[in-house]
PADO-173121 format. One line per 8 residues: their letters; for each residue z negated, y, x of C-alpha. Coordinates in steps of 0.2 Angstrom, whole numbers, plus 2048, in hexadecimal, padded with zeros to 3 digits. Example, Ala and Ser with C-alpha at 12.3 -4.5 7.8 and 13.67 -1.06 7.14 Angstrom:
<pts>
as) 7D9/7EA/83E | 7DC/7FB/844 $
</pts>
This chain:
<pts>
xxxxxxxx) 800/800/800 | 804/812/807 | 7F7/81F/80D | 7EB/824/7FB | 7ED/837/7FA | 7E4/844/7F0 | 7EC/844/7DE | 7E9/853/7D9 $
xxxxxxxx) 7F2/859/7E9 | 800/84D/7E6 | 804/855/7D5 | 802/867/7D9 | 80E/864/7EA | 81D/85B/7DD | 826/86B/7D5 | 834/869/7C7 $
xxxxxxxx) 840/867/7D4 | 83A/862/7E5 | 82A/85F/7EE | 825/86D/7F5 | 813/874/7FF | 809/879/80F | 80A/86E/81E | 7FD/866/820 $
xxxxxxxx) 7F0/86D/813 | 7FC/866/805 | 80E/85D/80C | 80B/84F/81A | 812/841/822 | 807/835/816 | 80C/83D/808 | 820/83C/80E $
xxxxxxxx) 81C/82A/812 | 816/826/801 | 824/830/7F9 | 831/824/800 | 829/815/7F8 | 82A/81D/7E7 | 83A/825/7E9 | 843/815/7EC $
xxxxxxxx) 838/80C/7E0 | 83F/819/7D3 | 84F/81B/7D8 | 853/808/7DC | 85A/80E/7EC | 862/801/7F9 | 865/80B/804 | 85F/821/807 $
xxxxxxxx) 864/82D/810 | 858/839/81A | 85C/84A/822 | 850/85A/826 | 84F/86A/82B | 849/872/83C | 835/876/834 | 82A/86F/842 $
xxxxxxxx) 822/861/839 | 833/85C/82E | 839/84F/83D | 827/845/83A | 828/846/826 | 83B/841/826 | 835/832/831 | 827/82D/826 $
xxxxxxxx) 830/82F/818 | 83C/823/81E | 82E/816/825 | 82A/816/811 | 83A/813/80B | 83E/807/816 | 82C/7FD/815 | 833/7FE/800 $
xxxxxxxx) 840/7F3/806 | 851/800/806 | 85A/804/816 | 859/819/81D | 867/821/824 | 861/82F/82D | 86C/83D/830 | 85D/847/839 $
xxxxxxxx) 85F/85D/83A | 867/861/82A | 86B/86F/81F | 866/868/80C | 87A/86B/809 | 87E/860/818 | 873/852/80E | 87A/856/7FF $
xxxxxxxx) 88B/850/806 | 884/840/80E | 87D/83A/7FF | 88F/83D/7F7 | 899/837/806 | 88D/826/80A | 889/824/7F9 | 877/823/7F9 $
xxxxxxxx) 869/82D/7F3 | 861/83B/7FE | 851/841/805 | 850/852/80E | 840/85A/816 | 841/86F/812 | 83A/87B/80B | 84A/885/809 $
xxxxxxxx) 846/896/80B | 831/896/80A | 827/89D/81A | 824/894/829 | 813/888/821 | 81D/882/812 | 827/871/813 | 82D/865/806 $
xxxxxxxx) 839/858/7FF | 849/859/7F5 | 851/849/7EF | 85F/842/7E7 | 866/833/7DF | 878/82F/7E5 | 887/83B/7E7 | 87A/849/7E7 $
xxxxxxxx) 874/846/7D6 | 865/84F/7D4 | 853/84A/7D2 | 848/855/7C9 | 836/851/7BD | 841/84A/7AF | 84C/842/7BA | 843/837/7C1 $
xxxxxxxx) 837/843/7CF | 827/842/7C0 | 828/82E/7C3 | 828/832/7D7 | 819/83C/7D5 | 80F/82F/7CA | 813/822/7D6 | 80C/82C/7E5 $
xxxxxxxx) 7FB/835/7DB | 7F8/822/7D6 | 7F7/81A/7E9 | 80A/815/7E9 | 815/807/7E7 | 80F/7F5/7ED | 81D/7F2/7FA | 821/7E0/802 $
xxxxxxxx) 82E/7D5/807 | 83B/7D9/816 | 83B/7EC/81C | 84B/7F6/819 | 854/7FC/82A | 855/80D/831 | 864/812/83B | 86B/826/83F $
xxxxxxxx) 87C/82B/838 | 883/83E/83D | 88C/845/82F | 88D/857/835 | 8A0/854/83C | 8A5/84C/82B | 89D/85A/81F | 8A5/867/827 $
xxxxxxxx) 8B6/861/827 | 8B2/85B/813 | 8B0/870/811 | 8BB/875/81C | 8C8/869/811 | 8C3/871/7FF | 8C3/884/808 | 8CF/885/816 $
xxxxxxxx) 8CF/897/81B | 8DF/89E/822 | 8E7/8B0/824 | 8E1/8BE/82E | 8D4/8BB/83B | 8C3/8C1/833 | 8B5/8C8/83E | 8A4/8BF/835 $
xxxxxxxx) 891/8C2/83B | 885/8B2/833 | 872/8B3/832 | 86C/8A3/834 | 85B/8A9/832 | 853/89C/83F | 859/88F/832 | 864/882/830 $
xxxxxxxx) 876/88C/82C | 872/88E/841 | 875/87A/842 | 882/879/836 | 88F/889/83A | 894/887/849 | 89A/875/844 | 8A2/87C/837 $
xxxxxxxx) 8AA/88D/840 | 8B0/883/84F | 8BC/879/841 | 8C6/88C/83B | 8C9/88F/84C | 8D3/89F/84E | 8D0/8A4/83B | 8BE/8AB/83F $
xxxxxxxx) 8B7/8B4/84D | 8A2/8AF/84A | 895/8B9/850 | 885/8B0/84E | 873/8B5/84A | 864/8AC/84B | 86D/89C/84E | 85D/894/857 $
xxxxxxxx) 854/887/84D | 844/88C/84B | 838/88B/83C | 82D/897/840 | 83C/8A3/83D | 837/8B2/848 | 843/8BD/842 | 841/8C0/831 $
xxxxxxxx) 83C/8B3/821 | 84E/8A7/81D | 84E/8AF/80B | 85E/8B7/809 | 85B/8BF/7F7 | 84C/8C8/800 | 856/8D9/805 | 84B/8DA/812 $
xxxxxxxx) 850/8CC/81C | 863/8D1/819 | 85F/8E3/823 | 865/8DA/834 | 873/8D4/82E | 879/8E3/827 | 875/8ED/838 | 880/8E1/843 $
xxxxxxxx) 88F/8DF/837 | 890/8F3/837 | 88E/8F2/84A | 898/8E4/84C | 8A5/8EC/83F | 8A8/8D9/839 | 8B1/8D8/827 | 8A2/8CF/820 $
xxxxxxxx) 892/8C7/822 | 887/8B6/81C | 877/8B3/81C | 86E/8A3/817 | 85E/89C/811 | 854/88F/81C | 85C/880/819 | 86B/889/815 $
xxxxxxxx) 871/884/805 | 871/897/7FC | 87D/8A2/805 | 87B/8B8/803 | 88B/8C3/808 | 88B/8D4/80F | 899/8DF/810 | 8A3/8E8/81C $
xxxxxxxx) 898/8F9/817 | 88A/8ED/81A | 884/8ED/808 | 87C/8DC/800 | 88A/8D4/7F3 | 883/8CC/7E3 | 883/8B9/7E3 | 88B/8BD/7D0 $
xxxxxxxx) 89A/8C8/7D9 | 89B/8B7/7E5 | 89B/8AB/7D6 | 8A9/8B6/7CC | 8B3/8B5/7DC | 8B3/8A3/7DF | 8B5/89C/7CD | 8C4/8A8/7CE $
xxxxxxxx) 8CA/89E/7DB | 8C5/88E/7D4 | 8CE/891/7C5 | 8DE/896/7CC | 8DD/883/7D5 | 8D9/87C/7C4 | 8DE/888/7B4 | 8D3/887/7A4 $
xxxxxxxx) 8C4/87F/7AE | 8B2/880/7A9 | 8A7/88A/7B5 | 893/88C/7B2 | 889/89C/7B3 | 877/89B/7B0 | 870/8AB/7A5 | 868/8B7/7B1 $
xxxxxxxx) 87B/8B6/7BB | 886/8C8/7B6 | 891/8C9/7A6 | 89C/8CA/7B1 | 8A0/8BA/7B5 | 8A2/8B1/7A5 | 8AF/8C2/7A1 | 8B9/8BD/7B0 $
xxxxxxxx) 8BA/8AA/7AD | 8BF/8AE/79A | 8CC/8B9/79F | 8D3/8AD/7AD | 8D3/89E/79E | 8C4/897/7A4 | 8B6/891/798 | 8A7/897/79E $
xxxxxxxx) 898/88E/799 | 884/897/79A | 874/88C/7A1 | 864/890/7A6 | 85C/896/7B6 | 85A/886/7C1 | 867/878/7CB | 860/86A/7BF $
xxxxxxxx) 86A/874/7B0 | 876/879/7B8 | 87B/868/7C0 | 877/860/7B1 | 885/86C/7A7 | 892/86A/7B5 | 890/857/7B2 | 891/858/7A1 $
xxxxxxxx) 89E/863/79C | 8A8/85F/7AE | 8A9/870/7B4 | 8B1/876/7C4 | 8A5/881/7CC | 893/887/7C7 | 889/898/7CC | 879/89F/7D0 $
xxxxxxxx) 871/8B0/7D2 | 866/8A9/7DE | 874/8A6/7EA | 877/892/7E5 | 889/88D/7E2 | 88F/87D/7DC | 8A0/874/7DE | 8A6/867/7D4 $
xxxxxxxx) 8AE/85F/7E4 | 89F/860/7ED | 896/853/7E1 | 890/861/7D6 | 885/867/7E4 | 881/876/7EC | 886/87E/7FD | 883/88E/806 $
xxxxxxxx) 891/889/810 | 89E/887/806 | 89C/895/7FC | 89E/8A1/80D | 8AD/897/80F | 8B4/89B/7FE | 8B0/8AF/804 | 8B9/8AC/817 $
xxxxxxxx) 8C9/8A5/80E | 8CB/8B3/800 | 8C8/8C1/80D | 8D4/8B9/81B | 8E2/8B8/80B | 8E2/8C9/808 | 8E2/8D8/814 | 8D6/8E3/80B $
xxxxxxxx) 8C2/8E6/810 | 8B8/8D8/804 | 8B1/8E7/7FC | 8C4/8EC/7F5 | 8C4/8D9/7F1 | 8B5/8DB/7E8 | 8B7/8E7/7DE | 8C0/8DE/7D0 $
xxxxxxxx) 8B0/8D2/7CF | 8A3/8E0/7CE | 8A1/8E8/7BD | 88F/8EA/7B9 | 883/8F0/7C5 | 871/8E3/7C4 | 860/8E7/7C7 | 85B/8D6/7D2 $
xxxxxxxx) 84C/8CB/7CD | 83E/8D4/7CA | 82C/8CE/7C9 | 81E/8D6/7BF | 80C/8CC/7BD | 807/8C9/7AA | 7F8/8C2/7A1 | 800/8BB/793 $
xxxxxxxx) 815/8BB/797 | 81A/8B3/783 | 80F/8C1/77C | 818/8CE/787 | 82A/8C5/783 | 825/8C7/771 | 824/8DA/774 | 831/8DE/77D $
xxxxxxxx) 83E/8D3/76E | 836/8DD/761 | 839/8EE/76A | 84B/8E9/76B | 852/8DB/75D | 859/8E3/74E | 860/8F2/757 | 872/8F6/755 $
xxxxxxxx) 87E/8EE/760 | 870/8E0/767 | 86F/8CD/769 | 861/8C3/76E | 85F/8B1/773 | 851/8A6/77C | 85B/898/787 | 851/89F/793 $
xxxxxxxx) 844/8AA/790 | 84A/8BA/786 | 85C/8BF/789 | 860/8D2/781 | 872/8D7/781 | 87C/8E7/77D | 88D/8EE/77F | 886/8F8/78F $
xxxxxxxx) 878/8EF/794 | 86E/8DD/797 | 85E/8D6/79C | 856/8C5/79C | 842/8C3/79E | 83C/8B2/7A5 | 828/8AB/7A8 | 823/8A2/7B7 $
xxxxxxxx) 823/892/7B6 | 817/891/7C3 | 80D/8A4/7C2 | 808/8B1/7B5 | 818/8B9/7B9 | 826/8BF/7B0 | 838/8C2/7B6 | 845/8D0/7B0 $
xxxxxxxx) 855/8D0/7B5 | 85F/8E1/7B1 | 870/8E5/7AE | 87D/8F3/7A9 | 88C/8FD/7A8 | 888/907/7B7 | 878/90D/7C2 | 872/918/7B4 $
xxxxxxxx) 872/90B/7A5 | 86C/8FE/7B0 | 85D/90A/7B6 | 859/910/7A4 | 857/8FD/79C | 84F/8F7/7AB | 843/903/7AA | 83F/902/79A $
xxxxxxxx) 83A/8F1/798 | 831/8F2/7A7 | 826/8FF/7A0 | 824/8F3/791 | 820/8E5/79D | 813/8ED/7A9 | 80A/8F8/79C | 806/8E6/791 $
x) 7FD/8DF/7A2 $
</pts>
């Protein structure tokens, strides 16, 4: 039987998507050990697949994770320093579910576990992560009979000729400065720059692994931790910048000018090019991404679809209604022919190639993308969020011009203006997300309902 662990600790560390905590207070090697028995118990896995991220303790917790799948009796395949993009792809291209050991863009103390099933499929509390956890907080699987084999396969040549393939970039010779933030983009750029040759000229920063990243936080949707990449693409006058998140699977552009692009502008820009590959194809959105993107899809005969905030819905939608290409405001992109997963990578790759195609700056390719100027994520600290959510829809349902809807948390639209509140589902918080016409409309409404928001606190 694996290591008993702390219960409690064991179901406050198992989020709705990943595993996820401080190392070692909470997230350790016994508890990536047990993990392993349960998730091949759960998943029926023969076989897994194991990669991890350059955090000082992910070697050891990859490891012991695959001493407990293999003590379950399934073989590991370990692919060692990874992006969670770069397991994505090995879980599609071998077959077999995944493990990875991140914790994407959290501080230095943080690690954690995302796994899949097969070809990427996700796993999340109702997909099978809520019967992981039991199995664990219970004292684990009883494991016997012959122990599985563990043996080291490097993908990293593979993945990037598999993106390369579906987003050749050809044209004029672009000039692009990458922030690898200390993270895992710094393992997994150059192997896939070195394949477009002449087409890019890379200028690197912060391509050392190193998980105490001592440059700034590997959060991209922080603007804080974009300010050094905006300073060295205007000294570098480099057509664009990309900056990703520590385990590199969310990707951030910055301009020419050196101004931060909207991950909506991004995901108008590539389900155009993915619908001109593929006419009338679905592409996914989730409802805190710009209007302007389900516009733009409807007028190049696409079919948008709207989700809710999170990858579990938005693969699950892509699944079901077989949709070409799915975006995030948080920076996350999914591809259809990427087994419905998301890559950082791939998405800069869809940038690289429009901008070589045409010879205008990518802020004149833009343009055409960018109609509504958005007020980002913003956080305010609530006793009592549904109480304040009821508020703010009575203020404004029933006034002229003015829908509401509650996929996800209270959605207010107008002509000239939207807004979607959200709670937390971890703290007393809740989330607004602004947008409107121009700077003016989107200040006004954005005001306002913060005003409502913060004076019911």
């Amino acid at each position: 039987m694996v290591d008993t662990l702390d219960p409690a600790n064991v179901r406050a560390v198992f989020k709705a998507y990943d595993v996820r905590g401080t190392v070692p207070e909470q997230v350790d090697e016994r508890l990536a050990r047990a993990t392993g028995s349960a998730f091949v118990q759960v998943v029926g896995a023969t076989t897994v697949v194991v990669g991890h991220d350059m955090r000082p303790s992910s070697p050891g917790m990859a490891g012991a994770f695959a001493e407990g799948a293999s003590a379950a009796g399934a073989d590991v395949v370990m692919i060692g320093l990874a992006s969670t993009d770069q397991l994505y792809f090995a879980s599609g291209f071998l077959g077999h579910p995944g493990a990875m050991f991140t914790a994407s863009h959290n501080p230095a103390q943080y690690n954690g576990i995302k796994l899949c099933r097969s070809l990427a499929q996700p796993v999340g509390l109702d997909t099978g992560l809520a019967e992981i956890r039991d199995l664990v907080a219970d004292g684990g699987p009883v494991t016997s009979g012959p122990a599985g084999a563990i043996s080291e396969h490097n993908v990293l040549e593979a993945y990037a000729a598999h993106l390369i393939s579906l987003a050749p970039v050809s044209g004029r010779r672009l000039k692009v400065v990458v922030d690898a933030g200390n993270g895992m983009a710094g393992h997994t750029a150059p192997a896939v720059f070195a394949r477009l040759g002449d087409a890019v000229d890379l200028v690197p920063m912060y391509f050392e692994l190193d998980g105490t990243f001592p440059h700034h936080e590997a959060n991209p949707i922080d603007p804080a931790n974009l300010v050094d990449l905006e300073r060295r693409v205007l000294a570098e006058g480099a057509d664009l910048g990309l900056a990703f998140d520590g385990d590199a699977d969310r990707c951030f552009l910055v301009d020419e000018r050196g101004h931060a692009v909207s991950p909506s502008t991004l995901t108008a820009l590539i389900a155009a090019r993915e619908l001109a590959k593929e006419p009338g194809a679905t592409v996914i959105h989730n409802l805190i991404t710009s209007r302007a993107v389900p516009e733009i899809v409807t007028e190049l005969g696409g079919s948008p679809v709207r989700t809710r905030v999170g990858h579990s819905y938005i693969k699950a939608t892509m699944a079901e209604t077989g949709a070409i290409f799915g975006g995030e405001h948080s920076g996350h992109f999914y591809f259809r022919d990427f087994w419905r997963a998301d890559s950082g990578m791939l998405a800069a790759l869809h940038a690289m190639a429009a901008l070589a195609e045409t010879e205008r700056s990518l802020t004149e390719l833009l343009a055409q993308y960018e109609r509504y100027v958005v007020s980002g994520e913003i956080n305010s600290e609530v006793a009592d969020p549904a109480a304040v959510m009821a508020g703010i829809e009575t203020t404004y349902a029933g006034a002229d011009g003015v829908t509401v809807d509650h996929l996800d948390g209270l959605s207010v639209s107008h002509a000239d203006w939207a807004f979607n509140v959200r709670p937390s589902n971890t703290e007393p918080l809740l989330r607004l997300n602004a947008e409107g016409r121009d700077e003016a409309t989107m200040a006004d409404i954005r005001d306002r309902v913060l005003t409502e928001i913060r004076s019911a606190r």
